[in-house]
Structures are given as structure tokens and as C-alpha cells.
C-alpha positions as CSV (number, residue, x, y, z in Angstrom):
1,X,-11.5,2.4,2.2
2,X,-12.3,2.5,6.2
3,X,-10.5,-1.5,7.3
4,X,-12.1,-3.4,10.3
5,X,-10.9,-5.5,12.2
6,X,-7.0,-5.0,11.6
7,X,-6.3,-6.2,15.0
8,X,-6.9,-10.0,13.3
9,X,-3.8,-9.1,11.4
10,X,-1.4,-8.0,13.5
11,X,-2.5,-10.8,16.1
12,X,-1.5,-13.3,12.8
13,X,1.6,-12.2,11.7
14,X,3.0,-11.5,15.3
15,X,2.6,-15.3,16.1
16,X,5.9,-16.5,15.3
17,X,5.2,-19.0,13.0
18,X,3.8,-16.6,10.8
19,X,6.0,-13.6,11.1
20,X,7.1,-13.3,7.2
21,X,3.3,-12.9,6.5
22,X,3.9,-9.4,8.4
23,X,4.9,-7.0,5.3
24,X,2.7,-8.8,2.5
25,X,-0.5,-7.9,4.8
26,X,0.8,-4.6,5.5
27,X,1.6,-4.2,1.7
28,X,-2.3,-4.9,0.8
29,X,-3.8,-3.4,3.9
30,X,-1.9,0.1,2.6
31,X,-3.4,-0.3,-1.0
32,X,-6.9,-1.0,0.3
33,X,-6.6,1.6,2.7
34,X,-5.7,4.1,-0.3
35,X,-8.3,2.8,-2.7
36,X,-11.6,3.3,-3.5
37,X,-12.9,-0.1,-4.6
38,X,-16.7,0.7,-6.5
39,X,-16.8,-3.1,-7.4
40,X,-15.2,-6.2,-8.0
41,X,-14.0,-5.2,-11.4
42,X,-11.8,-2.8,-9.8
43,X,-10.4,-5.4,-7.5
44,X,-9.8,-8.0,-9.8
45,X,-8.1,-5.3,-12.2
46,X,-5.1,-5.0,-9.5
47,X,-5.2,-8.6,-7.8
48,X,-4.9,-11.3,-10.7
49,X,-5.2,-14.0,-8.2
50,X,-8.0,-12.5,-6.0
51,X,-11.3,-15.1,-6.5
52,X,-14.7,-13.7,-5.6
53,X,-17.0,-15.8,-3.5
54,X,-20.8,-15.0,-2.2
55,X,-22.2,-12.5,0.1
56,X,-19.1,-10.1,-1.1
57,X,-16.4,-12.0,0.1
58,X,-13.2,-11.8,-1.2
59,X,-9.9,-14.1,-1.0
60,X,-6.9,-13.0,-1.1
61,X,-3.4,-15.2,-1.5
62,X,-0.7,-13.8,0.6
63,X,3.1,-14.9,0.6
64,X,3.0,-16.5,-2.6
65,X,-0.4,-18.4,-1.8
66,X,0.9,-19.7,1.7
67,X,-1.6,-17.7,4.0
68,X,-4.9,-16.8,2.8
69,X,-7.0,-13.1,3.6
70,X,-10.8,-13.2,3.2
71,X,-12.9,-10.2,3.3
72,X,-16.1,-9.0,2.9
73,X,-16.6,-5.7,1.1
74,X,-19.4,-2.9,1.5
75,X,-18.5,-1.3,-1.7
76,X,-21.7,1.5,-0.7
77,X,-19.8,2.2,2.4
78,X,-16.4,2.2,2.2
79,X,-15.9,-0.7,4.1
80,X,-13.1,-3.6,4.1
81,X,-14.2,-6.5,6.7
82,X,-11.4,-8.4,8.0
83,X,-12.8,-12.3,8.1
84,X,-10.1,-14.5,8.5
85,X,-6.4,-15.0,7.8
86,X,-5.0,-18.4,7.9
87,X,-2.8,-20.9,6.5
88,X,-4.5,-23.1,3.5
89,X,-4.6,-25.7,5.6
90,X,-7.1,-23.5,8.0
91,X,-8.7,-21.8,4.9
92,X,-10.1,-25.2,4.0
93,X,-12.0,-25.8,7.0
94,X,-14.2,-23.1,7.2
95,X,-16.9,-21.5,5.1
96,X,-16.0,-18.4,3.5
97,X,-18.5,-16.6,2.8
98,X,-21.2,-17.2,5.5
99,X,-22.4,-14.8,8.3
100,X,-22.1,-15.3,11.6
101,X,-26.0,-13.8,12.7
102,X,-25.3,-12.2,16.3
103,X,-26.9,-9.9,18.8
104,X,-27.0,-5.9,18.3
105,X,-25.0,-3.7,20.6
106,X,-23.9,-0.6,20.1
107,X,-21.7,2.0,22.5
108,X,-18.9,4.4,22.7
109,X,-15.8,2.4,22.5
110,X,-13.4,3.0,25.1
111,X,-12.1,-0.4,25.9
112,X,-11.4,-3.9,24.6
113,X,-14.5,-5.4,25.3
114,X,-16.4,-1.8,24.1
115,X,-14.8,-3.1,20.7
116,X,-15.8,-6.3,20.7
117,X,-19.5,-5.6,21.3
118,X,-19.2,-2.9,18.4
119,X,-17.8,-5.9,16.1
120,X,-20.8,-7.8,17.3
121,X,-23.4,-5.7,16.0
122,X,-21.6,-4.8,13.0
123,X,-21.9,-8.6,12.1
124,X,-25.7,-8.4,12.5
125,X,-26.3,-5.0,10.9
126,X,-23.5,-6.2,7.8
127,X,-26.4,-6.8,5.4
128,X,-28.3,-3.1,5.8
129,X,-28.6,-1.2,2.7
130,X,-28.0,2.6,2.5
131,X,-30.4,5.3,3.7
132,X,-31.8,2.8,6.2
133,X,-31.8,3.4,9.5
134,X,-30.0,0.2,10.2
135,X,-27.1,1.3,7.1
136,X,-26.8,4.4,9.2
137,X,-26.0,2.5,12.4
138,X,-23.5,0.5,10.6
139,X,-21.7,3.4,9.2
140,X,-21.4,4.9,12.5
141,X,-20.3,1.9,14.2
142,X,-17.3,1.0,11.8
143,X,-16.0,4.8,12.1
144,X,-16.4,4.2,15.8
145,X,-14.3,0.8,15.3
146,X,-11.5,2.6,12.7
147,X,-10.6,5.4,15.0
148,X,-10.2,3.1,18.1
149,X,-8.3,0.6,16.0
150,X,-6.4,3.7,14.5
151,X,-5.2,4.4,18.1
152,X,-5.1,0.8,19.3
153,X,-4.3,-1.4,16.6
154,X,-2.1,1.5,14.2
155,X,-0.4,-0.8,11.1
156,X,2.5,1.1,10.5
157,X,4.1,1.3,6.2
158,X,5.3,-1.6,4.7
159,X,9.0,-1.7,3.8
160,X,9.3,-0.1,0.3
161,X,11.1,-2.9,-1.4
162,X,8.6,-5.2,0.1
163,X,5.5,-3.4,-1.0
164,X,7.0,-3.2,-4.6
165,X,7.5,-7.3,-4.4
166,X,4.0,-7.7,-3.1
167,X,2.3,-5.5,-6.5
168,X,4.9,-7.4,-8.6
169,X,3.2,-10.9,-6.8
170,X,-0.5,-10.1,-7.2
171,X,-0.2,-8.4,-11.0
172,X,2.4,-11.2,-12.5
173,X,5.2,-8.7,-12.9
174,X,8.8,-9.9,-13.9
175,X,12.0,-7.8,-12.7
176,X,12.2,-7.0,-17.0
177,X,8.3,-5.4,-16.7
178,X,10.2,-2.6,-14.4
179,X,12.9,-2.0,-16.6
180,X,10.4,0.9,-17.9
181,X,9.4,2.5,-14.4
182,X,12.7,2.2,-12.6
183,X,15.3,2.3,-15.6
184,X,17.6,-0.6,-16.5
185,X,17.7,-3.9,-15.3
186,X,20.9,-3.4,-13.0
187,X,19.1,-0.9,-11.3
188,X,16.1,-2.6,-10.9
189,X,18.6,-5.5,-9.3
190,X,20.1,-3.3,-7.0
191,X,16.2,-2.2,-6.0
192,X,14.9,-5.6,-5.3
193,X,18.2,-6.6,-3.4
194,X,18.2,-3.5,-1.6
195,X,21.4,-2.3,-2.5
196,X,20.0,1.3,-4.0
197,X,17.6,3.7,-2.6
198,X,14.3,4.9,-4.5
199,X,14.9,7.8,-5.7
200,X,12.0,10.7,-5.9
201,X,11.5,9.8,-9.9
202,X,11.8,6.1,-9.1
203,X,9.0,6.7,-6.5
204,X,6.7,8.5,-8.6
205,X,7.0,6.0,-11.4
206,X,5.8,3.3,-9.2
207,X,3.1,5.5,-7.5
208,X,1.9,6.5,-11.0
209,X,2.6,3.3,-13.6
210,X,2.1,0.6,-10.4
211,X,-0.5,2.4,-8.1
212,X,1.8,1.7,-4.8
213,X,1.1,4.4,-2.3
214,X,3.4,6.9,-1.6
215,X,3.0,6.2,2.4
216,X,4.8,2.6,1.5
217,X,7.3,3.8,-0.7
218,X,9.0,6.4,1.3
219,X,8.5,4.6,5.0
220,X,12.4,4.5,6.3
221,X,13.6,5.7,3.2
222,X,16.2,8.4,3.2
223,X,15.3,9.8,-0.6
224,X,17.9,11.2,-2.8
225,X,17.3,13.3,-6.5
């Protein structure tokens, strides 16, 4: 999935009040980024505590339901739409799934305010459907957006350990439902604590049984056999 705009994450968990918000984002952010959501089914298959609102919109509870991610979704295109990330408190006061209706402008983006035009019109173009003129302007514009935030905005890998806590946290997982996938409980301990490395056969286990990309399971890992 292409993810716009992930400059409202980084600007969230980077405010210091908020900094332990940092590697749960970057956990989902690297699983949306990896997968290829067709519909809501396949969301809701993978995020137990994900609700479902109009217009598309999706909520997600972050570190253990104290922060809150909404998104809108263009399953037809690809695209994951950054709406807001707040506390509960701040989730309560807005309207989740309206649409801010704006003025179109589109242009190369080359600086910061080139990128906030584009974000603009991809808020009054959000509602084109494929093979429209206006759904081709819209896919355009958010590749425009992803490479610039790519080279702007670049989310680096979660932690390992932390991206394994995160799928644990959204599918209801116990440190006993890994037994299976990492081998006994004491090494699932020393996992979690960070006292053991993943190995390669730990790392595909998790990649295959919990669908954790293999980007966040080896980031500043030094694997052993």
C-alpha cells in the first residue's frame, strides 16, 4: 500500500509527550506498507480492535488504546490516507469520517509548500472512481506525494521485539500463543525481554505464522543460525 501523509506521524510521536507512540506507529505503518488490503475483511482479519467508520475510514488503537490512528483507505488504489493521530481525548472531538472539500492544485513537488498544495487536491479529488480522469489525477498526485515523503519524511524499521509486541497487541496473542513459532516459553521470555536475538528460523516463523515483515524483524539485528 502507497501511505500519505506520514509526515503527521513522525510530527506526533516526535513531540515529547508522545514519544512511546513512536515504534507502535512504525510497527503498523511497516505492515500497511507490505500489505495489500482489497477490503475491510482483510483488515479486520489482522487488527481485532480496528472499528470501521463511513466514507472508508478506519481507526486504529495504538499503545494499548492510548493514542488513536484514523485513516481513510482507497482499496482501488493502493492508498492509505493518514487522517489524524491523537490521544482519545482529541479523537473525541472531531468527526472521523468527514471530508474536508478544498480547492484543486496540482504541481511537481519540490518543496514544503509544493506538498501541501498536492495534499490539498488530493482531499478534493479523494472521492474519484477509477478510469476517470479525475481517479487518474489522484493516482498521480499520491505517487508524487510518496516519493517526496519517501525522501523527506523516510520512517525508518521498527525495533523487532517491538513490532512482534505490537502484532501480539492488535491479534490478542499471549506470550504461550508463541510457544509454537518461537519454541519454548523461556525462549520466548528471553525474546520479549530482549535478552536473545531472533534467529533466521525464529524470523521466518513470525514472517510466515504472524505476517510481520521481514524489513521489521531484522532492522538492528545481528542474526545468528
Amino acid at each position: 500500500m502507497r501511505i500519505i501523509s506520514r509526515v503527521s506521524l513522525k510530527n506526533f510521536w516526535e513531540a515529547p509527550k508522545y514519544f512511546d507512540s513512536e515504534q507502535p506507529l512504525k510497527a503498523l505503518y511497516d505492515e500497511a506498507k507490505h500489505a495489500c488490503w482489497q477490503s475491510p475483511q482483510d483488515i479486520k482479519a489482522k487488527y481485532d480492535n480496528a472499528s470501521f467508520l463511513a466514507n472508508n475510514r478506519i481507526i486504529f488503537n495504538i499503545h494499548g488504546n492510548k493514542n488513536r490512528l484514523v485513516v481513510a483507505l482507497k482499496y482501488e488504489f493502493g492508498i492509505v490516507y493518514v487522517r489524524f493521530i491523537g490521544t482519545h481525548k482529541q479523537y473525541d472531538e472531531i468527526d472521523a469520517s468527514t471530508t474536508q472539500e478544498v480547492e484543486m492544485n496540482i504541481k511537481p513537488i519540490k518543496t514544503e509548500q509544493d506538498h501541501g498544495n498536492a495534499m490539498i487536491s488530493i482531499e478534493k479529488l479523494w472521492d474519484a472512481q477509477p478510469g476517470t480522469p479525475q481517479g487518474d489525477m489522484l493516482n498521480v498526485l499520491v505517487t508524487l506525494v510518496d516519493a517526496y515523503e519517501q525522501e523527506h519524511f523516510f520512517i525508518d524499521a521498527p525495533d523487532p521485539v517491538e513490532a512482534i509486541k505490537f502484532r501480539m497487541e492488535q491479534e490478542g496473542l499471549s506470550r504461550s500463543d508463541l510457544v509454537p513459532v518461537l519454541g519454548q516459553r523461556s525462549r520466548v521470555t528471553e525474546i520479549l525481554g530482549k535478552k536473545r536475538k531472533l534467529s533466521i528460523s525464529m524470523i521466518r516463523n513470525l514472517h510466515k505464522y504472524l505476517s510481520i515483515p521481514l524489513e521489521s524483524l531484522i532492522a538492528d539485528y545481528e542474526l545468528i543460525k
